[in-house]
DRENTITI-411386 format. One record per residue (C-alpha): chain; x, y, z; residue in one letter. Coordinates in Angstrom, 1 decimal. Layout:
REM residues N
{"A", {X, Y, Z}, "a"} ...
END
This chain:
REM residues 241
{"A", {130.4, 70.6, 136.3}, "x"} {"A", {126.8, 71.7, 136.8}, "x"} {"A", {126.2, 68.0, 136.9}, "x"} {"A", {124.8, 68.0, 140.9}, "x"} {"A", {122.8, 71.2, 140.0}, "x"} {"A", {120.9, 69.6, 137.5}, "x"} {"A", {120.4, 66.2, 139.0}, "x"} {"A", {118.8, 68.1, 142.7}, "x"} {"A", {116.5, 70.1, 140.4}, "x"} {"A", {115.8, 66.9, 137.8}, "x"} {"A", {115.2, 64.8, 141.4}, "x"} {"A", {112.7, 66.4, 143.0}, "x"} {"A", {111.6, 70.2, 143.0}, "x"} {"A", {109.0, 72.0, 140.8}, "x"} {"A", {105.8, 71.5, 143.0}, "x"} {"A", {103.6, 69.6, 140.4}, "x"} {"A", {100.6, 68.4, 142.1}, "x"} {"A", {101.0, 65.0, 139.9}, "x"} {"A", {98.5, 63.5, 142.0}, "x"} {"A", {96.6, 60.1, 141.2}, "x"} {"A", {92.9, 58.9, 142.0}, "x"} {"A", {89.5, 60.4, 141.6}, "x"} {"A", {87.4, 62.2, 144.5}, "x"} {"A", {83.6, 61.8, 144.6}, "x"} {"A", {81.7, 64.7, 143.8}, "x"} {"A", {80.9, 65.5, 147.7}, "x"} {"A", {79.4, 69.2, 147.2}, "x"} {"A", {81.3, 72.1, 144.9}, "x"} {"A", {83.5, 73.8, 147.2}, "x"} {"A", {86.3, 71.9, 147.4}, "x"} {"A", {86.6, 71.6, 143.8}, "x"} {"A", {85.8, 75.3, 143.1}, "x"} {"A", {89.0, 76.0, 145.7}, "x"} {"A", {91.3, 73.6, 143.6}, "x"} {"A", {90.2, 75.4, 140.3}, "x"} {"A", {90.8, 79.0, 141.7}, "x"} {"A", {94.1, 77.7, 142.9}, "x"} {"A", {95.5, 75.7, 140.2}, "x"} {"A", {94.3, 78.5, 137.6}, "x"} {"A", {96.3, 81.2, 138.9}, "x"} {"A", {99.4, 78.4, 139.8}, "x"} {"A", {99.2, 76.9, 136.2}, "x"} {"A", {102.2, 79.9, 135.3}, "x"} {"A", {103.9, 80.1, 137.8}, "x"} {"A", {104.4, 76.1, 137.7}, "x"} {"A", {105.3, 76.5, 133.9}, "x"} {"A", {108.2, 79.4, 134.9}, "x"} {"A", {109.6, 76.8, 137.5}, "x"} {"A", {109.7, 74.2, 134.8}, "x"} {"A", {112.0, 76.5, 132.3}, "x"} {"A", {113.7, 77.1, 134.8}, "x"} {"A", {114.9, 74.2, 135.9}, "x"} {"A", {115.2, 73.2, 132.3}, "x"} {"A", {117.4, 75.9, 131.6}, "x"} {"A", {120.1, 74.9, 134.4}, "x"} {"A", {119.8, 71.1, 133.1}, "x"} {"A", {120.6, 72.2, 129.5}, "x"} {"A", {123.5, 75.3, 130.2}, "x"} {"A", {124.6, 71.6, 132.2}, "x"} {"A", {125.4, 69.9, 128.8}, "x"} {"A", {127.7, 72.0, 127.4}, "x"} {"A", {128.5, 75.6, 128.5}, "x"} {"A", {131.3, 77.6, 130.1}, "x"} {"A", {131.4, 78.7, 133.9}, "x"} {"A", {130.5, 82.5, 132.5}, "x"} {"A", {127.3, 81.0, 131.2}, "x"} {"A", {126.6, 78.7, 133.6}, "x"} {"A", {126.8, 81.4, 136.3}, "x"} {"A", {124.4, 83.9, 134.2}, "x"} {"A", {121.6, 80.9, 133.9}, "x"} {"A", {121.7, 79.5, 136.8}, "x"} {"A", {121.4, 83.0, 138.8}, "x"} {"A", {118.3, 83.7, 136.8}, "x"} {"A", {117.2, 80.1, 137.3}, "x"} {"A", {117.1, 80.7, 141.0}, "x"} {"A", {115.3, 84.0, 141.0}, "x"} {"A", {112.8, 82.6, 138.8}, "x"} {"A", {111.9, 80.1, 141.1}, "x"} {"A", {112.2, 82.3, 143.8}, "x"} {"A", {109.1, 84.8, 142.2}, "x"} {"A", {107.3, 81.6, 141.2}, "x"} {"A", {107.2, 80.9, 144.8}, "x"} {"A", {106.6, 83.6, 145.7}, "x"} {"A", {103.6, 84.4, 143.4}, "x"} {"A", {102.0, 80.7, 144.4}, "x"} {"A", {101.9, 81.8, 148.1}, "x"} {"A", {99.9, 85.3, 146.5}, "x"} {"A", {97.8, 82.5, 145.0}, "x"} {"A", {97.4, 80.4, 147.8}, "x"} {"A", {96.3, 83.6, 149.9}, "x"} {"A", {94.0, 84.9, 147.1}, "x"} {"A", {92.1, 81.4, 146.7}, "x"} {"A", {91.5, 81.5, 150.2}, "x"} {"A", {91.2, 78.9, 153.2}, "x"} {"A", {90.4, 75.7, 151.6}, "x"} {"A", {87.2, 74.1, 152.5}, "x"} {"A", {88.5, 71.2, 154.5}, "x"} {"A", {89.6, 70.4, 158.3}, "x"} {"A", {92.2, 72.8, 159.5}, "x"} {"A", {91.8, 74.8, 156.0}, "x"} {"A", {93.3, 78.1, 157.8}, "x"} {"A", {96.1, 76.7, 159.0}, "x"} {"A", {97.1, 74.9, 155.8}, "x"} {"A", {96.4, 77.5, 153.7}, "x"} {"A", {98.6, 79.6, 156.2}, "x"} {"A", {101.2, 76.5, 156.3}, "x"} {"A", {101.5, 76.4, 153.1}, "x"} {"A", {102.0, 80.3, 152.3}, "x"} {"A", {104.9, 80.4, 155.1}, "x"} {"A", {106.7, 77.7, 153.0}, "x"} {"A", {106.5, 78.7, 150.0}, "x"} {"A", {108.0, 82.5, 150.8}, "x"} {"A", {110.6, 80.5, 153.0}, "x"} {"A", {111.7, 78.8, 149.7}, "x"} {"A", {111.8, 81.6, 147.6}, "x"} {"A", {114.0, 83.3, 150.6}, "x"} {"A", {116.3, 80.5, 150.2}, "x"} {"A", {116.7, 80.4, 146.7}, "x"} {"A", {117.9, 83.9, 146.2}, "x"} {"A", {119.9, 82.9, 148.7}, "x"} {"A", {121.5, 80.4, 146.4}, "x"} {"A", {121.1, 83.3, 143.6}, "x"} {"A", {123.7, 85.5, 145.3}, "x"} {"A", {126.3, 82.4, 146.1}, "x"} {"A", {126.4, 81.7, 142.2}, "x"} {"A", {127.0, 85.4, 141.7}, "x"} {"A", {129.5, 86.1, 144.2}, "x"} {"A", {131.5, 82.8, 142.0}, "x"} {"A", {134.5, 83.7, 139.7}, "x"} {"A", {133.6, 82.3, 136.6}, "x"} {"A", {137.6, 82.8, 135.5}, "x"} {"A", {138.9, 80.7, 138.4}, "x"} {"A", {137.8, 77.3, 136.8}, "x"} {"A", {138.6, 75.1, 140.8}, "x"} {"A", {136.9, 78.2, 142.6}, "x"} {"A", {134.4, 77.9, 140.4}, "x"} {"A", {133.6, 74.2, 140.3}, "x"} {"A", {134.1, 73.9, 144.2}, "x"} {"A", {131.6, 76.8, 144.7}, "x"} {"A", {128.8, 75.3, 143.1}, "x"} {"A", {129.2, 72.2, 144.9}, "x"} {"A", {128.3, 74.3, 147.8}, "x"} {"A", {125.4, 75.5, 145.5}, "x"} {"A", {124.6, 72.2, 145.0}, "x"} {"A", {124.6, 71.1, 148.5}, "x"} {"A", {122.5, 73.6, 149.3}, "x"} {"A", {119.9, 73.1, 146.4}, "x"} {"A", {119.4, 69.6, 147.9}, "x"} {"A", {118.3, 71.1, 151.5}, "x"} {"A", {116.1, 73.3, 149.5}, "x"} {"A", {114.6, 70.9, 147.6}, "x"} {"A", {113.2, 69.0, 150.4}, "x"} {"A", {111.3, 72.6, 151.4}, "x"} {"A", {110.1, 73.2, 148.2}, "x"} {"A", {108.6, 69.8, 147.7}, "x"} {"A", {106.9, 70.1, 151.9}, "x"} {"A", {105.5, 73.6, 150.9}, "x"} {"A", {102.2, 72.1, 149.5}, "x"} {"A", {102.3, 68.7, 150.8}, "x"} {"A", {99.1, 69.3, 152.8}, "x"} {"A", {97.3, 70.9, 149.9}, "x"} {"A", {97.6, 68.1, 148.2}, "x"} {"A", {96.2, 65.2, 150.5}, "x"} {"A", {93.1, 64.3, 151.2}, "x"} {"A", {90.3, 65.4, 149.4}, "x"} {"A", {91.8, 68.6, 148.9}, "x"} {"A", {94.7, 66.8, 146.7}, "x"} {"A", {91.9, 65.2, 144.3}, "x"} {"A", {90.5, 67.6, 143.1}, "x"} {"A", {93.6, 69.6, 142.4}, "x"} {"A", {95.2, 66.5, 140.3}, "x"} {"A", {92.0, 67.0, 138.3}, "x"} {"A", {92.7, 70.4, 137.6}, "x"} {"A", {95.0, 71.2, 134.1}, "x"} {"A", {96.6, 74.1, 135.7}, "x"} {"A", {98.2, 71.7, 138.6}, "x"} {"A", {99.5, 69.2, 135.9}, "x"} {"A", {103.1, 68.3, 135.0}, "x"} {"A", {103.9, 70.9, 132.5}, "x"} {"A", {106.6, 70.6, 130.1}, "x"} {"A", {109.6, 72.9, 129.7}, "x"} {"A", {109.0, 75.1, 126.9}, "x"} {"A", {112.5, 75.9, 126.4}, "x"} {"A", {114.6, 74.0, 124.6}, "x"} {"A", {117.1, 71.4, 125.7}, "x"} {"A", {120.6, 72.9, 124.7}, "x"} {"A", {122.6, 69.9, 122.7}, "x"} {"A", {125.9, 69.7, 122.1}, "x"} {"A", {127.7, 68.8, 118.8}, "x"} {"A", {128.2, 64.9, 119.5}, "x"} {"A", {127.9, 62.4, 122.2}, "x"} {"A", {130.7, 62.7, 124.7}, "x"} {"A", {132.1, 59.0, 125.7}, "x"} {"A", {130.4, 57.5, 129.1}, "x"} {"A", {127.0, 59.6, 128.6}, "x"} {"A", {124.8, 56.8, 128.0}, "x"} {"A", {126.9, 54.2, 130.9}, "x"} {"A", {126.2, 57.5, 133.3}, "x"} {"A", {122.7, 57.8, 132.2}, "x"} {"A", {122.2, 54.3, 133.2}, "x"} {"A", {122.7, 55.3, 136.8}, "x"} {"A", {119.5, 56.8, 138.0}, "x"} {"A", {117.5, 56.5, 140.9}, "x"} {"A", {114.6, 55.4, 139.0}, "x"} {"A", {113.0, 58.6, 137.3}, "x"} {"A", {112.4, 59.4, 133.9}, "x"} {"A", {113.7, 63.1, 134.6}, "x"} {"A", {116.8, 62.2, 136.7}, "x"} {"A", {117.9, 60.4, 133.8}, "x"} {"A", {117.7, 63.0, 131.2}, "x"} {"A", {119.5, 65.6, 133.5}, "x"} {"A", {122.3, 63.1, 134.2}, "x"} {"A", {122.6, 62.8, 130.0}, "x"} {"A", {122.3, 66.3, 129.6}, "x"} {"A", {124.7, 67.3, 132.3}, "x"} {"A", {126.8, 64.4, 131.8}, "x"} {"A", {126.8, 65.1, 127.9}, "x"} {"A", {129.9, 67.8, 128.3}, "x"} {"A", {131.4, 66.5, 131.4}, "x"} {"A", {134.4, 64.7, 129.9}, "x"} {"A", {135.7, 67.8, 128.6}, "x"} {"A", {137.7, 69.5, 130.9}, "x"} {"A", {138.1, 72.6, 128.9}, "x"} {"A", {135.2, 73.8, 129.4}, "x"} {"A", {134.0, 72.1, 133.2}, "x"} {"A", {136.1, 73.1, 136.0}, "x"} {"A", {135.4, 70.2, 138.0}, "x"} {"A", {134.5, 66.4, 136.4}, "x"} {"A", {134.0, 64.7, 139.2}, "x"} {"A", {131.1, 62.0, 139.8}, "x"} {"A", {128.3, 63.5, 142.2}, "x"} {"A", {125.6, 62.1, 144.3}, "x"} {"A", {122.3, 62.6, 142.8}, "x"} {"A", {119.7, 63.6, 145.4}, "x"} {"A", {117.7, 60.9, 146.7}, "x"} {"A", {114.3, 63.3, 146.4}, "x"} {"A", {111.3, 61.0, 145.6}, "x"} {"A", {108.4, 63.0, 143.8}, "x"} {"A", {107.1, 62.9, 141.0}, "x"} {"A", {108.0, 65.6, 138.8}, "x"} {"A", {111.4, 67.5, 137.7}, "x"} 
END
């Protein structure tokens, strides 16, 4: 039932500066920006992955009650996070490239509009009834729907940052890397039939595929999911959770 909650989150939105290629070694400053960035960013990039790792495992297997209780941490979470990587992005300074004020400023904007938006989608989980099962499962479609337009801002927040130049030496940097989640996935006691079919039916990403078995992994009981029903993953392309 938390099956299109997982999937947005798994398609597209933890801000991971997964970037590719090598820059030349044209003076220190643009390099010493990226490190003073990505060294204060390297937690709050680790909180956004457990969070989202969180909502993708209470996914498998969990009732509404628990779903509800994760998920609205989940989202204030990543709202701080946010939040906390604009205070970073303030702190490191204009970055030492063309327009560097107005990115830097950009990019701060975006990154507080984000975190608006996701305690936004904080108090539309907590204002669900976890004891109406239908109320429940249609209200976090809405969560879901929203997630996807909040996705897309999450993802443009730091898009500038990381071209150029400027985007170089931040791939280089560990604290910009892809972390991994460092909690736990939640498993449930046996395979539920159709997992692995459903699994099958990504759009091409590692992570996409491991929410939809996660959140797929309980979805034939309806016991415990108020809703069953096949969703649209988002169509997100990035390269990270």
């Amino acid at each position: 039932m938390n099956k299109k909650l997982a999937a947005a989150l798994s398609g597209g939105a933890v801000l991971v500066l997964a970037l590719s290629g090598c820059s030349d070694d044209e003076g220190d400053k643009v390099g010493d920006w990226a490190k003073t960035f990505c060294d204060q960013a390297k937690p709050q990039i680790q909180k956004r992955a457990d969070a989202h790792q969180i909502i993708i495992s209470t996914a498998a297997d969990s009732k509404p009650a628990e779903i509800q209780a994760a998920d609205s941490k989940a989202f204030q979470d990543i709202a701080n996070a946010d939040r906390a990587l604009a205070k970073a992005v303030e702190a490191a300074g204009a970055p030492p490239v063309e327009n560097g004020e107005k990115v830097q400023q950009d990019a701060i904007k975006e990154l507080n509009a984000t975190a608006v938006a996701y305690e936004g989608l904080k108090k539309q989980v907590d204002a669900l009834d976890p004891t109406n099962q239908q109320k429940f499962a249609d209200g976090l479609q809405s969560v879901a729907d929203g997630l996807t337009k909040i996705e897309k801002m999450d993802q443009n927040a730091l898009s500038k940052l990381e071209e150029g130049e400027l985007g170089q030496a931040m791939a280089k940097q560990p604290g910009c890397q892809k972390p991994t989640a460092s909690v736990p996935p939640k498993t449930s006691g046996s395979p539920q039939p159709g997992s692995t079919s459903d699994a099958g039916s990504t759009d091409g990403s590692t992570a996409g595929s491991d929410a939809d078995a996660d959140s797929d992994s309980g979805s034939s009981d309806p016991s415990k999911k108020p809703s069953a029903k096949a969703t649209k993953k988002s169509t997100v392309a990035k390269t990270e959770e």
